[in-house]
C-alpha positions as CSV (number, residue, x, y, z in Angstrom):
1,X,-0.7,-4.4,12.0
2,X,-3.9,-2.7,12.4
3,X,-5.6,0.5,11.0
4,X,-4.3,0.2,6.9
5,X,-5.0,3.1,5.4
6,X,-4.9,3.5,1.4
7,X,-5.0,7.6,1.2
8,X,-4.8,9.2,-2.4
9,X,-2.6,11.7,-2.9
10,X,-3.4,12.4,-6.7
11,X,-4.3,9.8,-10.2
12,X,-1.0,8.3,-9.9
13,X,0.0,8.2,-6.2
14,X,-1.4,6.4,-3.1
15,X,0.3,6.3,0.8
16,X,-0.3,2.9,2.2
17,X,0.2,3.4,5.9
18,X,-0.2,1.5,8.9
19,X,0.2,1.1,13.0
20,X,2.1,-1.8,14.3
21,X,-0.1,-4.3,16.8
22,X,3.4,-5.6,18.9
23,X,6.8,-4.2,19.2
24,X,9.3,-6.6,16.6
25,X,11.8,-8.3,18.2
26,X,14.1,-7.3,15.6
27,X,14.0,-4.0,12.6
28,X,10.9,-4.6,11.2
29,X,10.7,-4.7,6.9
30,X,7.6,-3.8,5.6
31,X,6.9,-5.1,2.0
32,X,3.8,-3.7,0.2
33,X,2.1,-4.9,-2.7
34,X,-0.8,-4.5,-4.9
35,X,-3.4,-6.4,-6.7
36,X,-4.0,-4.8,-10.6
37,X,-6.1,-6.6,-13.0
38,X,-5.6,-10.0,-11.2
39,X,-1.6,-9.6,-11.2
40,X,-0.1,-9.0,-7.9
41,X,2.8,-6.2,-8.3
42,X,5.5,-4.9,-6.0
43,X,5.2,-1.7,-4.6
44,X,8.4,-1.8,-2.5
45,X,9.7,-2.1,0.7
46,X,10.5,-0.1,4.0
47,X,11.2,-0.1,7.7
48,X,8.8,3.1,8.4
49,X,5.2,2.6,9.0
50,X,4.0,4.2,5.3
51,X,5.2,3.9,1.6
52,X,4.2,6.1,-1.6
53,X,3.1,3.4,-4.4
54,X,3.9,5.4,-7.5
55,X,2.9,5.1,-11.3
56,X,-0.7,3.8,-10.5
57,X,-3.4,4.3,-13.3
58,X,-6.2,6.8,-12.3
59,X,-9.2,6.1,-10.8
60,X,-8.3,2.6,-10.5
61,X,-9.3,0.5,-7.5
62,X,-6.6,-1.3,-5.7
63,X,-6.1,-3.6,-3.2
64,X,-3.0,-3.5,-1.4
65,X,-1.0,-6.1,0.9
66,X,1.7,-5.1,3.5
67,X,3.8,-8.2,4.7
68,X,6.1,-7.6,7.9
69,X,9.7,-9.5,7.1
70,X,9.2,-12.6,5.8
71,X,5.5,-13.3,7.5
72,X,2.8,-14.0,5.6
73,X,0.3,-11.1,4.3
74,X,-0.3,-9.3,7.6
75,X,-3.2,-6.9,6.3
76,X,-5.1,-5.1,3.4
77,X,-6.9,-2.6,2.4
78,X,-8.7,-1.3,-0.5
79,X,-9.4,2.2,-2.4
80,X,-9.7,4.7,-5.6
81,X,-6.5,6.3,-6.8
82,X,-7.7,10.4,-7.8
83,X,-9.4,10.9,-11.2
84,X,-7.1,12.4,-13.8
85,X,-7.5,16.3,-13.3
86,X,-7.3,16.2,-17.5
87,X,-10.0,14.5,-17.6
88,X,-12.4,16.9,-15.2
C-alpha cells in the first residue's frame, strides 16, 4: 500500500485511507488499527480502500496501522484528531 492518509474529519472522527501497490490475487481485507497510550486498538475492518475510526479523543495524536488479510502491518501513518469545538 502506499500514500496512507490520516484525514480529520472532526475531535472524534478520522478516515484512514489508502492506494493499493499490486492488484490482490484474491478480495483484499483491510484491517486498521491504532496505537493510544501505548495500547494497540481495533479500528475495524473493510475491503474498500478507506475506513472511519470513530470514538477517538480530541486532539489526540494517533498512529494508525492498516494490515492487508492476514500480512503483516503493511503501512502507517500518523496525525491530530480536530480540537473539541467546546473547547474553542
Amino acid at each position: 500500500m502506499k500514500d496512507v492518509q490520516a484525514i480529520p474529519l472532526s475531535s472524534k472522527v478520522m478516515r484512514i485511507s489508502w492506494k493499493e501497490t499490486r492488484v490482490p490475487s484474491a478480495l483484499a481485507v483491510y484491517h486498521v488499527y491504532y496505537s493510544f497510550r501505548k495500547q494497540l486498538r481495533y479500528c475495524g475492518n473493510t475491503t474498500e480502500k478507506s475506513i472511519k475510526c470513530v470514538q477517538l479523543k480530541p486532539h489526540t495524536n494517533y498512529l494508525f496501522y492498516v494490515r492487508r488479510n492476514n500480512e503483516k502491518i503493511n503501512a502507517t501513518v500518523k496525525n491530530f484528531t480536530m480540537e473539541d469545538s467546546k473547547f474553542l
